[in-house]
C-alpha positions in Angstrom: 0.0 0.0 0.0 1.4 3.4 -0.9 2.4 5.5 1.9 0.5 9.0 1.4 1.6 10.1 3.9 5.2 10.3 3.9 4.7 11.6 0.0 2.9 14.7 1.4 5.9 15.2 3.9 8.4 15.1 1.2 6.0 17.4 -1.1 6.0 19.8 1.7 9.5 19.8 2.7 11.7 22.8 1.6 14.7 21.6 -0.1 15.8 23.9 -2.7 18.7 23.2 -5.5 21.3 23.7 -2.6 19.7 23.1 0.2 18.3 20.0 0.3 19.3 18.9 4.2 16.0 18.5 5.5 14.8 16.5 2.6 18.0 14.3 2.7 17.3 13.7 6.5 13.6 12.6 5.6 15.2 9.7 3.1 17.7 8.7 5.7 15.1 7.9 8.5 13.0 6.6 5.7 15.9 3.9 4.4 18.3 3.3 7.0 17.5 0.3 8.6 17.1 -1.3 5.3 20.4 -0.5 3.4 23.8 0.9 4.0 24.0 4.7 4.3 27.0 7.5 3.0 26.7 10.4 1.6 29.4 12.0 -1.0 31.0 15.7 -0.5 28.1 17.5 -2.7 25.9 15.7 -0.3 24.3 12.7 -2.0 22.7 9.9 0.0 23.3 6.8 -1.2 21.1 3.5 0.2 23.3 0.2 -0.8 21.2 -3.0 -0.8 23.4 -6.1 -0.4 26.7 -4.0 0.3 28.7 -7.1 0.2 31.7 -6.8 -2.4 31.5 -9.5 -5.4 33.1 -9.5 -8.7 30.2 -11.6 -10.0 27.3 -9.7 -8.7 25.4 -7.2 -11.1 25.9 -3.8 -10.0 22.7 -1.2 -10.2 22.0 2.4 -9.8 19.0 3.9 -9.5 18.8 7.4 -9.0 16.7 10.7 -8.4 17.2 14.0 -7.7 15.5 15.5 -4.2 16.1 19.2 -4.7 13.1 21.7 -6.5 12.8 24.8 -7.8 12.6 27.8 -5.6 14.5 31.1 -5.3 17.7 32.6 -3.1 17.6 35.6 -1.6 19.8 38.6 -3.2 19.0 41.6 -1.6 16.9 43.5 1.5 16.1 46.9 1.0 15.4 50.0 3.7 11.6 49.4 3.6 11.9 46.0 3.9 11.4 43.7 1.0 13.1 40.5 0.1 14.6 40.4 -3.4 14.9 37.1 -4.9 16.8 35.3 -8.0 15.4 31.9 -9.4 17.4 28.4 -8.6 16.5 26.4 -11.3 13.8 27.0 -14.1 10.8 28.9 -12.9 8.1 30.2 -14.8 7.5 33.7 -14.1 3.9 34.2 -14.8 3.6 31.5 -11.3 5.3 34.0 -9.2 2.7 36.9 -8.3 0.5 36.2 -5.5 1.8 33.0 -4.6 3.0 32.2 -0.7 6.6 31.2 0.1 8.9 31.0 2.7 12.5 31.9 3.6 14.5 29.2 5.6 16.5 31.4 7.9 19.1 30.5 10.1 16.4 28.8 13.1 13.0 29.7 11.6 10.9 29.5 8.5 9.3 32.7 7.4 6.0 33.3 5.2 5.7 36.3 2.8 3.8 37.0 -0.4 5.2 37.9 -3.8 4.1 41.2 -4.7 3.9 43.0 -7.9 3.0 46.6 -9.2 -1.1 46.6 -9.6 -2.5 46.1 -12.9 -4.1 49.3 -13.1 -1.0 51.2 -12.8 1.1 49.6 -15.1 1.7 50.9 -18.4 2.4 49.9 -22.2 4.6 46.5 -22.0 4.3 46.3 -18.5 0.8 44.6 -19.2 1.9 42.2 -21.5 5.9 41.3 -20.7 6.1 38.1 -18.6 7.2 39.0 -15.0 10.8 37.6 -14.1 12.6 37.8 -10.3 13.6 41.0 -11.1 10.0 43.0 -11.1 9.0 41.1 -8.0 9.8 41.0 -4.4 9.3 39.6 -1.1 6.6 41.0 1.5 6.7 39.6 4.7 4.5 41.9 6.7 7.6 42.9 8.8 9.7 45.9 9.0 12.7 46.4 7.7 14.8 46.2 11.0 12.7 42.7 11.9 13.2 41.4 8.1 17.1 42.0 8.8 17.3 40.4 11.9 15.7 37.5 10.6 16.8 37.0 6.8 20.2 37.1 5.5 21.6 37.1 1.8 21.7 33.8 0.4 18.8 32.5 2.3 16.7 29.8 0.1 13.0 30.3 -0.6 10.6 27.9 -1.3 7.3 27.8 -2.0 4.5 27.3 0.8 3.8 23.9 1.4 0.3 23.1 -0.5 0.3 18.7 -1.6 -3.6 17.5 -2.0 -4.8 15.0 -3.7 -7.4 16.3 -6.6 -10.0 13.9 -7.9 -9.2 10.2 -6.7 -5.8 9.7 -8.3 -3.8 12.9 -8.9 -1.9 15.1 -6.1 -0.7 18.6 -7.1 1.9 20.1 -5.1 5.2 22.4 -5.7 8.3 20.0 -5.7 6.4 17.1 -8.1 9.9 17.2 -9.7 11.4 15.3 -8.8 10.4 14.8 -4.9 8.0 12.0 -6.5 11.2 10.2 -8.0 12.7 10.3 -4.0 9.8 8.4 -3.1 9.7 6.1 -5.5 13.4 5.1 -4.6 12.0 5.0 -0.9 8.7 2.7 -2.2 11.4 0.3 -4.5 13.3 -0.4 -0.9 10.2 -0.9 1.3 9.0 -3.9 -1.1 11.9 -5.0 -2.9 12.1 -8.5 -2.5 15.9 -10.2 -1.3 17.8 -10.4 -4.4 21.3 -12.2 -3.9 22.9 -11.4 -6.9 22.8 -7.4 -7.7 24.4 -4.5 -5.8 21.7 -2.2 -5.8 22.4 1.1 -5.1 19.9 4.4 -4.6 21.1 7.5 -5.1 19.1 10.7 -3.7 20.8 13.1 -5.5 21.2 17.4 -5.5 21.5 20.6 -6.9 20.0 18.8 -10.8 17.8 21.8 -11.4 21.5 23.9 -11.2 23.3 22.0 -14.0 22.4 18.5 -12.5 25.2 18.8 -10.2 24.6 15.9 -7.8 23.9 13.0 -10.7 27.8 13.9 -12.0 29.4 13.3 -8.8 26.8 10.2 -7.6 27.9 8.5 -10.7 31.7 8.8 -10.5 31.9 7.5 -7.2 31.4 3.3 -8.1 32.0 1.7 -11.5 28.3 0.2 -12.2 26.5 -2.1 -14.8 22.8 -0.6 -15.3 22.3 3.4 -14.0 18.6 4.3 -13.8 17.4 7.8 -13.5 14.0 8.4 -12.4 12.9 12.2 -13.2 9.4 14.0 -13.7 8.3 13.7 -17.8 6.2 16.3 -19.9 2.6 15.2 -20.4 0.9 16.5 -23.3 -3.0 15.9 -22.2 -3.0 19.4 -21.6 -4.5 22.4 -24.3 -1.2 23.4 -25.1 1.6 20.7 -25.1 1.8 19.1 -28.6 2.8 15.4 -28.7 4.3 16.6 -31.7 6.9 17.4 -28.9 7.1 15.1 -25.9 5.1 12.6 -27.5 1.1 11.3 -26.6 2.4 11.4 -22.8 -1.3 10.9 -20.4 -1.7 10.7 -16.8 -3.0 7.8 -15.2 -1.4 5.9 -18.1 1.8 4.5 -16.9 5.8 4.9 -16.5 7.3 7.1 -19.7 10.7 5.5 -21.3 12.8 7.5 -22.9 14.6 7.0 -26.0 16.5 9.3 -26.8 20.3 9.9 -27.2 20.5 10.0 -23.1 20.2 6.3 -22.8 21.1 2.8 -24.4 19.4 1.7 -26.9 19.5 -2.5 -25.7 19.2 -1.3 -22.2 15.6 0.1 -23.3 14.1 -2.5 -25.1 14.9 -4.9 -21.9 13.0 -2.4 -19.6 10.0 -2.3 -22.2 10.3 -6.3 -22.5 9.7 -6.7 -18.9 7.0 -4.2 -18.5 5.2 -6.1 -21.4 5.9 -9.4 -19.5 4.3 -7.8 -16.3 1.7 -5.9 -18.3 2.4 -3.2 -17.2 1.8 0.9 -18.0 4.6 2.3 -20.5 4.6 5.2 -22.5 7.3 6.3 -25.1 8.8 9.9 -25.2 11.9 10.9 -27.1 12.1 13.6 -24.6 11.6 17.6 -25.6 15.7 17.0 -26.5 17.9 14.9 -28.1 20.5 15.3 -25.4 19.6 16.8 -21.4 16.9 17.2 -19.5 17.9 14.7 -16.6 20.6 13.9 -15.0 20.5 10.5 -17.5 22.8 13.0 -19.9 25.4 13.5 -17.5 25.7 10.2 -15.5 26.2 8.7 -19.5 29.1 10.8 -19.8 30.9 9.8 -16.9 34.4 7.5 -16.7 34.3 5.3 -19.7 30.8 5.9 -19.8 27.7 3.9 -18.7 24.5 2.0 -19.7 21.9 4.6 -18.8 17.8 4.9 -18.8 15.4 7.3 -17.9 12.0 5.8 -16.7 9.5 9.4 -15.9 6.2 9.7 -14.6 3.9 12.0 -16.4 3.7 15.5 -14.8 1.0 18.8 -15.9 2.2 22.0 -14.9 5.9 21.6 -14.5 7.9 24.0 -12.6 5.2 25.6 -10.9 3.9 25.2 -7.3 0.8 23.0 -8.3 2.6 20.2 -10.1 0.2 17.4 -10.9 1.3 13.7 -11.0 -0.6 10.3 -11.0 -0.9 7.7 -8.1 -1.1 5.2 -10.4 1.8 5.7 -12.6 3.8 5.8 -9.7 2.4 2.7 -8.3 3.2 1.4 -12.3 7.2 2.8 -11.9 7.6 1.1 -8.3 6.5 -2.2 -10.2 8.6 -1.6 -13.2 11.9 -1.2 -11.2 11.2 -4.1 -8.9 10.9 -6.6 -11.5 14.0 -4.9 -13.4 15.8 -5.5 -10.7 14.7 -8.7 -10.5 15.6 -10.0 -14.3 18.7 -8.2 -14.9 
């Protein structure tokens, strides 16, 4: 049975490109008495399954990224208001009116985004999308309590918000890629004793920076199979053409990638097995022939390595309402158990 709950605690957990302590604690608790625990100097958590070293035994990564989108703090000025700059891809028409809070050094604090009123703007200003730079911070405070309080550098996230909408789909910020971290947790809860593989999950950081943490997780071991698990496009929305993504559907099942990210035999044994287990796939080449993931990077590294990307379908990426399906995760979970299993 999935664990909602826990989901909804990693949704709502700030953790930032760069900042992703808290969310890396969460994963620890989550795994630890079920794997061996380390982290790397960028601050990866890695979970080894069946630690013991063999020259025989099959050795598998399986990775995703925990950090999301959010913002830093740049600037405070005499009346008060927080400045921001974006970490990561952010869309800036999502910005005005939402809720977010700073993580400061021992407390979290709410503000609002504000923006010049409608009725006052003039020509462009109507029409050009808003970036970090027409917007700023209001926390209701003045400016001597906002600068005891916030410092330069601090991260901001959006306000926690994960429900669940109809009966399958949650929306929440941090759907990329904190639904991959739980699927790595949902994988070790219910994988099954498997003698023969090394199995290795990675909880990595900083990807929406320049997929910082997936470089470094993937130099540290030599390995046979790396799976990345990452948030996909869906195009069941007005304005996504499958032209682009491909016909990518919620509710529909795990989407494998084939592009030039990831091998090509690799692939066809990941679909074979999900058509063994009847199981859910979709098939995106990806908005790009190359990037996107971390699957691009981790490819690239040492002599290189046999790579995949399995997504789940997301709406609304990189905003703070998300929307991902219960059941394709459910589907992925499945997927990379019996993977595991026949590799």
């Amino acid at each position: 049975m999935m664990d909602i709950d826990f989901l909804f605690q990693l949704l709502n957990e700030s953790g930032v490109s760069g900042n992703e302590l808290s969310v890396l604690n969460l994963c620890r608790e989550r795994v630890a008495d079920k794997s061996e625990i380390s982290y790397d100097r960028i601050g990866n958590l890695f979970a080894k399954i069946n630690s013991k070293e063999s020259d025989t035994a099959t050795r598998i990564l399986i990775e995703a990224h925990i950090d999301e989108i959010g913002f830093q703090v740049t600037y405070i000025d005499n009346e008060g208001y927080v400045y921001i700059r974006p970490c990561g891809g952010i869309d800036g028409a999502t910005l005005i009116g939402s809720f977010v809070d700073i993580q400061c050094r021992n407390e979290s604090l709410t503000g609002v985004v504000g923006r010049k009123p409608v009725h006052l703007m003039k020509g462009d200003e109507k029409i050009k999308m808003p970036d970090c730079d027409a917007v700023w911070i209001d926390t209701g405070f003045d400016a001597e309590a906002v600068k005891a309080k916030v410092r330069v550098g601090d991260y901001v996230s959006f306000k926690p918000n994960a429900i669940i909408l109809g009966k399958n789909r949650i929306t929440s910020k941090a759907i990329d890629n904190r639904v991959g971290a739980f699927i790595l947790t949902q994988i070790i809860d219910k994988l099954p004793t498997i003698s023969d593989k090394q199995i290795t999950l990675a909880f990595t950081t900083q990807e929406e920076l320049g997929c910082k943490g997936g470089v470094v997780a993937a130099c540290g071991e030599t390995y046979d199979y790396i799976i990345c698990i990452d948030a996909a496009f869906s195009s069941d929305v007005p304005d996504i053409s499958p032209r682009v993504v491909g016909d990518i559907r919620l509710g529909e099942g795990a989407v494998v990638y084939r592009n030039g990210d990831v091998d090509r035999n690799f692939v066809e044994q990941i679909l074979s097995v999900a058509q063994n287990y009847n199981l859910k796939n979709q098939l995106s080449a990806n908005y790009a022939a190359s990037g996107g993931t971390n699957t691009r990077n981790m490819q690239l590294t040492g002599s290189g390595n046999v790579t995949a990307t399995i997504g789940y379908p997301v709406r609304y990426m990189h905003t703070p309402v998300g929307m991902a399906d219960l059941r394709d995760i459910d589907t992925i979970v499945k997927l990379i158990i019996h993977i595991l299993e026949e590799l």
